[in-house]
N, C-alpha and C positions, 0 to 999 in steps of 0.2 A: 394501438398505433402510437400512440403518447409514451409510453411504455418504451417501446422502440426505438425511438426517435433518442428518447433521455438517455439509453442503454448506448446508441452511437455516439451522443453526444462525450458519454464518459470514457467510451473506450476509445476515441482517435483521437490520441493526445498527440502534437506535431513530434515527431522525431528530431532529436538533435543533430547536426549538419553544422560542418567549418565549410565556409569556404575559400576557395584559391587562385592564381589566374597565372594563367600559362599563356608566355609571352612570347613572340616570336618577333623577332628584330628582322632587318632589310636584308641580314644575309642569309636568313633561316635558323640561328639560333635558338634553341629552347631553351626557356628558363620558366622555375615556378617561383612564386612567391607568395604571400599574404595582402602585399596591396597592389593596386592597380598598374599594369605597365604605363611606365612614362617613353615614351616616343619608340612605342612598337609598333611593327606593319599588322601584325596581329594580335590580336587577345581575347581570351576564352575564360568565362570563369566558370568554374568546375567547383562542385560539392560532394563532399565527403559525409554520408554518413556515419555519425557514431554513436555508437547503441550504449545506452545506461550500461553504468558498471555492475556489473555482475553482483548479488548479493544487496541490491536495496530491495527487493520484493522477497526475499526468501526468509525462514525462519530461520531455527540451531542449523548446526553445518548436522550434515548425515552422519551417521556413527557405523555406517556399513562397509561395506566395500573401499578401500583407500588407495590412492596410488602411492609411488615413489615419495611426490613431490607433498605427502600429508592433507593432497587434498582427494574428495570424489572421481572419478574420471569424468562425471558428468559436468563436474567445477574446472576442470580443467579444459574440456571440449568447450566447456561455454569462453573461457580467457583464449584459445586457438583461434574460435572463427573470429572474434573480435582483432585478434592479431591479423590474422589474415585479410580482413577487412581493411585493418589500418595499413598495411601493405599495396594494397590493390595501386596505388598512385605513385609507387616507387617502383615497382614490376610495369607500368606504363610509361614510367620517365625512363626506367633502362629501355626497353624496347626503342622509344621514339630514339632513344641515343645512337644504339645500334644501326637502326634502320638511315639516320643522318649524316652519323660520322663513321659508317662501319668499321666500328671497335666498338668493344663491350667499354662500359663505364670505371672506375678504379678507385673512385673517390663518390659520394654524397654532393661534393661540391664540383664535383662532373657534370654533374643532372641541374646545377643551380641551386642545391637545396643546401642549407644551413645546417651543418652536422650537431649544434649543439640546437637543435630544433627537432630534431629528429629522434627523439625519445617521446615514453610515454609511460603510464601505471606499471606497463607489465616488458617493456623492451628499454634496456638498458643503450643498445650500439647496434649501428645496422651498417656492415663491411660486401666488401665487392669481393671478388678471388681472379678480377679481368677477365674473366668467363662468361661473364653475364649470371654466375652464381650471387644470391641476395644471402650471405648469413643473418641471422636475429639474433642477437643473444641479449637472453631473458632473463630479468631481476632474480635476485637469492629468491624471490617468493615463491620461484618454481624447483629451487632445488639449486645445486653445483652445476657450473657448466652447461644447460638447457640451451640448446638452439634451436632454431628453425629454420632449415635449408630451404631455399625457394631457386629451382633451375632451370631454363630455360630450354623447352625441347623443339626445334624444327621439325614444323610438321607441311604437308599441303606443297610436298618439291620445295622446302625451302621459303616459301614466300610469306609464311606466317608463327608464331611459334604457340605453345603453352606450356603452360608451368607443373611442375612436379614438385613434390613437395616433402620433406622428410624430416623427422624431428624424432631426438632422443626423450621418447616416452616409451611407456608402457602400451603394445598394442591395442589394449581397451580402454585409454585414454585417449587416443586418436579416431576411433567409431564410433560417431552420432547415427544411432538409429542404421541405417543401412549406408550410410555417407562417410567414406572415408577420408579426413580431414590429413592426415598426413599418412606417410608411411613412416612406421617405425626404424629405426636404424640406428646404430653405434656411429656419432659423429664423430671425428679427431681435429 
């Protein structure tokens, strides 16, 4: 039992988590930020998980199978859902945008959010197309040109939507296990 107890103790290390607060002023505006709303009708603070970077628990890089972009496909699905993760709060600030001011977003600073805030290890610029389409475009470390389409489908008669997702890799750099993280496709 002792045994047991030390064995959870070592393995529930707390995950790392930003958090943010989503403001809502008198007229209904949304806006996110990093500190506290100052004289909002509402406020919510909301956490983000973000999972270790990829490659501190791992040994050599694999010498097998490669993709395009010189790394594993398995190294690469692992930098995808993390992407996708890091998106999950910008695919909800378009939505709420939509659903508020119905028009799709056009800007970063549509949603409230700070465009030069809005990068990360592995995403250089994150652009709108007024569609409600999210582009990603991803550091040289993925290769020339790498995006990540994220687009907004109307399902449920309209009253709800989800997301599809398409990004120029290699088909077996976008399948974890049985889980398709994007569909491949030739972006322009």
């Amino acid at each position: 039992m002792r045994l047991y107890l030390l064995f959870l103790m070592m393995v529930s290390v707390p995950m790392p988590a930003y958090s943010f607060y989503k403001c809502v002023d008198a007229s209904g505006a949304v806006t996110y930020q990093k500190i506290p709303c100052a004289n909002a009708a509402a406020q919510k603070k909301m956490h983000v998980y973000v999972p270790p970077k990829p490659g501190l628990m791992m040994g050599q890089k694999f010498s097998g199978d490669e993709s395009d972009a010189g790394e594993t496909p398995i190294a690469i699905q692992d930098k995808l859902s993390t992407i996708l993760s890091s998106l999950a709060p910008v695919r909800t600030a378009v939505l709420e945008h939509y659903q508020s001011k119905k028009e799709w977003p056009e800007t970063l600073s549509d949603l409230g959010m700070n465009e030069a805030e809005m990068t990360s290890s592995y995403i250089d610029v994150i652009s709108f197309d007024g569609s409600g389409k999210i582009s990603t475009h991803l550091n040289k470390g993925f290769g020339e040109n790498k995006l990540v389409v994220s687009e907004p489908v109307s399902v449920m008669g309209g009253t709800s939507f989800e997301w599809s997702c398409y990004a120029n890799f290699p088909e077996k750099s976008l399948v974890s296990g049985k889980k398709q993280l994007c569909e491949s496709r030739v972006i322009k």
